[in-house]
GUVEXBA-350268 format. One record per residue (C-alpha): residue in one letter; residue number from 1; x, y, z. Coordinates in pm, whole numbers, plus 50000, padded with zeros to 5 digits. Layout:
N
{"a" NUM {X Y Z}}
...
! end
This chain:
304
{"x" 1 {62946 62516 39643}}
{"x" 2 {62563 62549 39667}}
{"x" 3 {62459 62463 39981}}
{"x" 4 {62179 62225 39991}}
{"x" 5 {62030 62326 40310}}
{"x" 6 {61986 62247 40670}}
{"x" 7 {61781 61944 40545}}
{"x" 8 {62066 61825 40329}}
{"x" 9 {62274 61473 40380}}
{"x" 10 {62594 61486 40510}}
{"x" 11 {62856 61317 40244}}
{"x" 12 {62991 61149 40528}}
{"x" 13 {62714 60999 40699}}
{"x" 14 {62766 60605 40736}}
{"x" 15 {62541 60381 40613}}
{"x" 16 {62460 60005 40638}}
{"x" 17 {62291 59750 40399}}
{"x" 18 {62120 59610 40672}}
{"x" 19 {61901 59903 40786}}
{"x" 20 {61558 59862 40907}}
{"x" 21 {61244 59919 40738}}
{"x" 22 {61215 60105 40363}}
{"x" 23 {61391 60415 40466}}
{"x" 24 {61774 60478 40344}}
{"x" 25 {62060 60710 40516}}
{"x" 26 {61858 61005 40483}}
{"x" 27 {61512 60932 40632}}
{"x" 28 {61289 60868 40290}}
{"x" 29 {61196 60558 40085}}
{"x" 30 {61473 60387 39973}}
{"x" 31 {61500 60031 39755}}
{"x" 32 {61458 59732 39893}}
{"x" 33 {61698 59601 40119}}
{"x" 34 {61876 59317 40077}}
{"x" 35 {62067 59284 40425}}
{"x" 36 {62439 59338 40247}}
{"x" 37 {62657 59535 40403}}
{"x" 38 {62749 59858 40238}}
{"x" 39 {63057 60085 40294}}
{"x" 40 {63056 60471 40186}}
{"x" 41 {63342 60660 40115}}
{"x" 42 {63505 60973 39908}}
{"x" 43 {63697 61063 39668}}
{"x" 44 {63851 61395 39676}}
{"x" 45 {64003 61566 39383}}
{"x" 46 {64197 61877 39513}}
{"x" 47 {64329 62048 39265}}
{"x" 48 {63989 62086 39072}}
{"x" 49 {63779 62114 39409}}
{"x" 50 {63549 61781 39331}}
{"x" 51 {63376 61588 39534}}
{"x" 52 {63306 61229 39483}}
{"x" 53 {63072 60995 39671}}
{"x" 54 {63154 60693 39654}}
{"x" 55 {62903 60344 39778}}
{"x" 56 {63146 60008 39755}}
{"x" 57 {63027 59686 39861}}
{"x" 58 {63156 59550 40137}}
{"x" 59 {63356 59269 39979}}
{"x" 60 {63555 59408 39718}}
{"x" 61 {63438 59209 39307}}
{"x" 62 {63534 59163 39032}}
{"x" 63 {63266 59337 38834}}
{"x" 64 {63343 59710 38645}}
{"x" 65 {63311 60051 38873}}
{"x" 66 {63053 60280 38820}}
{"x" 67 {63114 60639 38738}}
{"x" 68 {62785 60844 38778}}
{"x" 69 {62753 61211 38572}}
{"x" 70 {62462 61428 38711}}
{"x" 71 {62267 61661 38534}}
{"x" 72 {62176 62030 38472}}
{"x" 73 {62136 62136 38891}}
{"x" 74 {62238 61795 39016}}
{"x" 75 {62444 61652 39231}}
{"x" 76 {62533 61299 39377}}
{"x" 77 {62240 61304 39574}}
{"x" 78 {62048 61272 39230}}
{"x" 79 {62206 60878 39220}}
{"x" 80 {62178 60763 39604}}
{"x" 81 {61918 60531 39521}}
{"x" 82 {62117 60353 39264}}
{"x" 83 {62447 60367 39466}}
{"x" 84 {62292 60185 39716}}
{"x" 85 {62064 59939 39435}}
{"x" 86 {62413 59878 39297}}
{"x" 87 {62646 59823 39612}}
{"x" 88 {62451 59573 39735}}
{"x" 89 {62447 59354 39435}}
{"x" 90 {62843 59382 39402}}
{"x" 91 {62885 59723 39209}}
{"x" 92 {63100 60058 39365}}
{"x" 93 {62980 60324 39284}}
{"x" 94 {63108 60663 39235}}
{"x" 95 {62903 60951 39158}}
{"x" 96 {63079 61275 39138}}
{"x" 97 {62969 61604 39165}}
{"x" 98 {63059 61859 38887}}
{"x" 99 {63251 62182 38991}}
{"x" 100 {63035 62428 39220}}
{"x" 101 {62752 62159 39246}}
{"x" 102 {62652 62013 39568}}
{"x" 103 {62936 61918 39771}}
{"x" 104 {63228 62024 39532}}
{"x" 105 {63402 62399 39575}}
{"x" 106 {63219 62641 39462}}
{"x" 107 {63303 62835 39191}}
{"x" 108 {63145 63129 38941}}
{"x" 109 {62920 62956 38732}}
{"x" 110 {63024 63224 38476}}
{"x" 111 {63328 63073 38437}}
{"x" 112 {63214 62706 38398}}
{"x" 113 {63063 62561 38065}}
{"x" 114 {63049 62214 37890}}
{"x" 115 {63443 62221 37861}}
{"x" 116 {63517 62263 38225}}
{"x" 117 {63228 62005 38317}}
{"x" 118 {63394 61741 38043}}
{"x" 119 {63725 61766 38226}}
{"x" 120 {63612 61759 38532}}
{"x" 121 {63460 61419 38434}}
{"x" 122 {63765 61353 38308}}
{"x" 123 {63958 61398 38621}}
{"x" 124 {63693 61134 38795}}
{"x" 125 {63737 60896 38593}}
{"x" 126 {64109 60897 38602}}
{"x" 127 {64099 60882 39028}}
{"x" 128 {63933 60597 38954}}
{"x" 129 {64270 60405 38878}}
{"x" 130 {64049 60179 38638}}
{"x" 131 {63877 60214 38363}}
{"x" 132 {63436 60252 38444}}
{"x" 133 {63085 60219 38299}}
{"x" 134 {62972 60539 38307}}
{"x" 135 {62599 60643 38345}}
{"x" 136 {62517 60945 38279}}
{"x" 137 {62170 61122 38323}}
{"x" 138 {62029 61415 38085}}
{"x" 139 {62377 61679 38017}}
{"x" 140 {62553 61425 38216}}
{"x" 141 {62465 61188 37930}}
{"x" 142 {62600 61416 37704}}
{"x" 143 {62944 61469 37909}}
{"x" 144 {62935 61065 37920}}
{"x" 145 {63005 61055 37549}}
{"x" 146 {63257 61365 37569}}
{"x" 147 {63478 61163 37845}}
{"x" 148 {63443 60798 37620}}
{"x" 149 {63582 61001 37304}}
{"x" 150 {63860 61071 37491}}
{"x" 151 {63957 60795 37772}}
{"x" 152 {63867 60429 37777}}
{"x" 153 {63544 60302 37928}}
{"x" 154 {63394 59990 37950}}
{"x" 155 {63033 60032 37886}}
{"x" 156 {62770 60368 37825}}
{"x" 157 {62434 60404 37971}}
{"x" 158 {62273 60723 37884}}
{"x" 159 {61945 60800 38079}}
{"x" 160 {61705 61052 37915}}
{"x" 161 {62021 61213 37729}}
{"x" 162 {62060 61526 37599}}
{"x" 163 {62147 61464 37208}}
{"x" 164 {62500 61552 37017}}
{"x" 165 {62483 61779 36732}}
{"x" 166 {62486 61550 36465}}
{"x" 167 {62109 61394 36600}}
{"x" 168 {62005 61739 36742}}
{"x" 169 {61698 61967 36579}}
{"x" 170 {61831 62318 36572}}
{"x" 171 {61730 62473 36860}}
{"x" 172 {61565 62863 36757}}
{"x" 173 {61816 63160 36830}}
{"x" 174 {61638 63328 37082}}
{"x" 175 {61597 63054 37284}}
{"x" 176 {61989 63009 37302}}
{"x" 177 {62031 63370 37353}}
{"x" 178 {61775 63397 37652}}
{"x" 179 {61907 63207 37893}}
{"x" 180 {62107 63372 38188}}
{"x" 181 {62442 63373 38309}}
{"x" 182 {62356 63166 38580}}
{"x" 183 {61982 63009 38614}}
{"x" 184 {61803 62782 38865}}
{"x" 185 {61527 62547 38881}}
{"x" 186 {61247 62811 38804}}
{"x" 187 {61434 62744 38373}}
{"x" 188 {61351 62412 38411}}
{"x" 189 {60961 62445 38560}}
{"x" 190 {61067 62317 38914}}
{"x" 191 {60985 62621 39091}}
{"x" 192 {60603 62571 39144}}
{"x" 193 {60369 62403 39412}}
{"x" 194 {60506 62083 39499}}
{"x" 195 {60197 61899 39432}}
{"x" 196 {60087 62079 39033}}
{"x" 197 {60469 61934 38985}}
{"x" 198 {60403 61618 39094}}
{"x" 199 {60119 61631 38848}}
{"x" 200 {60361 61672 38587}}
{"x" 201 {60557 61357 38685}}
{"x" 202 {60334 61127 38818}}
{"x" 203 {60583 60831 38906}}
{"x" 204 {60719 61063 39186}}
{"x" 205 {60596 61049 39510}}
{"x" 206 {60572 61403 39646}}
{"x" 207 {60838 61324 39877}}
{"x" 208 {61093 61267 39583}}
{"x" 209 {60898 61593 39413}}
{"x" 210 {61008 61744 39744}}
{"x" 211 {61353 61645 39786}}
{"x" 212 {61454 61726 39408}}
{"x" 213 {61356 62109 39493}}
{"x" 214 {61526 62113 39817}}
{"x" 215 {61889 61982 39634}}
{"x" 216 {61887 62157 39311}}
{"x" 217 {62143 62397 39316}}
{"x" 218 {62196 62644 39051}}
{"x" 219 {62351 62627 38646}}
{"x" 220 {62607 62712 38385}}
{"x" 221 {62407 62941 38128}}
{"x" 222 {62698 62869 37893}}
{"x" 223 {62700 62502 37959}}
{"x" 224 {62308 62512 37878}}
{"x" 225 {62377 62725 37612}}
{"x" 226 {62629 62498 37459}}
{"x" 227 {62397 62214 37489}}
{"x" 228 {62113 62412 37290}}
{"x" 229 {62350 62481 36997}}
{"x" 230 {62474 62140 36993}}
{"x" 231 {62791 61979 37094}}
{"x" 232 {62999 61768 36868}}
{"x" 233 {63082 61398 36930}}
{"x" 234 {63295 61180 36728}}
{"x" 235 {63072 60821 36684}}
{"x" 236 {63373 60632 36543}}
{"x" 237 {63541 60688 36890}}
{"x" 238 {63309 60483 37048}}
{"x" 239 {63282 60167 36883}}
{"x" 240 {63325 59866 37038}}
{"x" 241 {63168 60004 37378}}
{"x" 242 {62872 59829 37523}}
{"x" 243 {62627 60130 37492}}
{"x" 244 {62242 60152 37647}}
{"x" 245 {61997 60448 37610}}
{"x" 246 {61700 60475 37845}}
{"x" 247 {61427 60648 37741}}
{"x" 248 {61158 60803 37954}}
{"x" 249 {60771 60824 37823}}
{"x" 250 {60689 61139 37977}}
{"x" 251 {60993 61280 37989}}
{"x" 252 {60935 61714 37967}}
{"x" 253 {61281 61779 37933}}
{"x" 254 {61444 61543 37669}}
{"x" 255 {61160 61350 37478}}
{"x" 256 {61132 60968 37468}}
{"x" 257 {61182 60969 37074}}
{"x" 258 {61511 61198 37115}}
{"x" 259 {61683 60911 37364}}
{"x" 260 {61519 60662 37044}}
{"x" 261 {61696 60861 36761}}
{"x" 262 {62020 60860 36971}}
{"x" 263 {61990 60505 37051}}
{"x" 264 {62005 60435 36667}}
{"x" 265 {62256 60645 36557}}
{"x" 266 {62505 60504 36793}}
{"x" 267 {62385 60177 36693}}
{"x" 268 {62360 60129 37075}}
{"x" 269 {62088 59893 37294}}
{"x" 270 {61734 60078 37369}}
{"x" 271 {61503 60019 37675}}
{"x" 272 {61210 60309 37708}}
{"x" 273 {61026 60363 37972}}
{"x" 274 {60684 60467 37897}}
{"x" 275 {60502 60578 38245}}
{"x" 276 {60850 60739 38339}}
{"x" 277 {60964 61103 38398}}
{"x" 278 {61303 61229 38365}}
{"x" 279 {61401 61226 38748}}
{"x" 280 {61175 60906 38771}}
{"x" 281 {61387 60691 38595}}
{"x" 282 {61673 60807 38916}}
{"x" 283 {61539 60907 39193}}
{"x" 284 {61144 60769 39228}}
{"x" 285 {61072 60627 39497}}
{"x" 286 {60846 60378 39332}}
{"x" 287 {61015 60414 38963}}
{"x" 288 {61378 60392 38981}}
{"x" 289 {61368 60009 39062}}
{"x" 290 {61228 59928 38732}}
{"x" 291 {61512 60131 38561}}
{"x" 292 {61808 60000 38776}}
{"x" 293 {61688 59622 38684}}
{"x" 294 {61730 59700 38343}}
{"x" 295 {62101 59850 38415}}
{"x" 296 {62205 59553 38538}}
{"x" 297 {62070 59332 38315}}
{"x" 298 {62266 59532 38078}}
{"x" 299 {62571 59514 38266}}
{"x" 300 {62550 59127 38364}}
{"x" 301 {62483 59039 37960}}
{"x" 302 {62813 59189 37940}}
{"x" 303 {62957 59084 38171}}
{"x" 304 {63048 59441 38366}}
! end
């Protein structure tokens, strides 16, 4: 597992709906509260050394579970805000963290690509016991679509995704070929002054600019690799599934008109945010409010 550091949240600190002030379990802005309790919990999947954090309300509901897919260097610290946004308005949560990310086993991220992260999605949403909407956020996006080819969800919402082959430019040879084994945030432009990056995403605060460097962990190169190239997915698998893309205006990674040209070839609802950056639209401080209001107008409308 990468270890996130001395500064890091414990995955099994408690935490209550009803906590004073702005600040959530971990000491920096948080959403608003509404004074509902919230329960946290885990789900641990042995036998492929996953970690799941899990946020329930504190009455049990009727609506759908929510299974969370992190990106390239992420972890379930990526989703806290929305676990909590989400818990308190009757949702449980369940963000899981891929296979040598964050608080899973760690593993040689030689061995790990696209494949291994798909089943290890997989394998979350079948501890689950029910079928989930899943949200998934840049690759996780991606490995959202892999897992609803192949089990039942109820719903998609893909944040800032990364695109399928079949609405993907071709990406130039070189660039495929140069990335490592194994990379961290310095591939991704996350490895500079705190405050030029904040620059560069100006709905963070440069606490959340902060906090995002401190948890990234390190990458699959093949699992980036396979992304470049383009990974297959199977659109007549998916119909009938509630589906929302987000889009996100200023968005360095994955370009607002990518999540657009997605959006349409899935046939799929589309909300873009224009002053949003790709970890804005999940982890801002001032941002990710805007983003999770949409979600659950999504979800309500059908009734998740």
């Amino acid at each position: 597992m990468e270890t996130p550091g001395s500064g890091a949240p414990s995955p099994h600190d408690g935490v209550d709906g009803g906590m004073n002030g702005a600040h959530g379990a971990n000491g920096y802005g948080g959403p608003r509260m509404l004074g509902r309790p919230v329960r946290k919990d885990e789900i641990v999947i042995e036998e492929r050394g996953l970690y799941v954090e899990s946020w329930l309300p504190e009455r049990r509901s009727r609506r759908r579970p929510l299974l969370l897919l992190h990106g390239e260097l992420g972890g379930s610290w990526l989703w806290e805000r929305y676990l909590l946004y989400f818990a308190q308005r009757g949702w449980e949560g369940h963000a899981l963290n891929l296979r040598a990310h964050f608080w899973s086993d760690i593993q040689d991220f030689e061995e790990l690509d696209l494949d291994t992260y798909t089943a290890d999605a997989i394998a979350a949403a079948e501890a689950l016991g029910r079928p989930a909407v899943v949200i998934g956020h840049g690759m996780g996006a991606l490995l959202a679509l892999k897992l609803a080819e192949q089990r039942q969800v109820h719903g998609l919402v893909l944040l800032s995704p990364a695109l399928p082959r079949p609405v993907r430019p071709d990406s130039a040879s070189h660039v495929v070929r140069l990335v490592p084994s194994r990379f961290r945030r310095e591939l991704l432009g996350w490895a500079g002054p705190p405050d030029q990056i904040q620059k560069q995403h100006p709905d963070l605060t440069l606490r959340d600019v902060m906090r995002v460097q401190h948890l990234m962990g390190a990458e699959s190169g093949a699992a980036r690799r396979q992304m470049l190239e383009g990974v297959p997915v199977e659109r007549d698998l998916l119909r009938g599934v509630p589906m929302l893309v987000v889009g996100a205006g200023v968005d360095r990674m994955f370009p607002e008109p990518e999540s657009e040209r997605l959006a349409a070839w899935l046939g799929a609802e589309y909300q873009p945010f224009g002053a949003h950056s790709h970890y804005g639209l999940v982890i801002g401080e001032e941002s990710h409010e805007q983003v999770a209001d949409a979600i659950r107008g999504f979800l309500e409308h059908h009734r998740l």
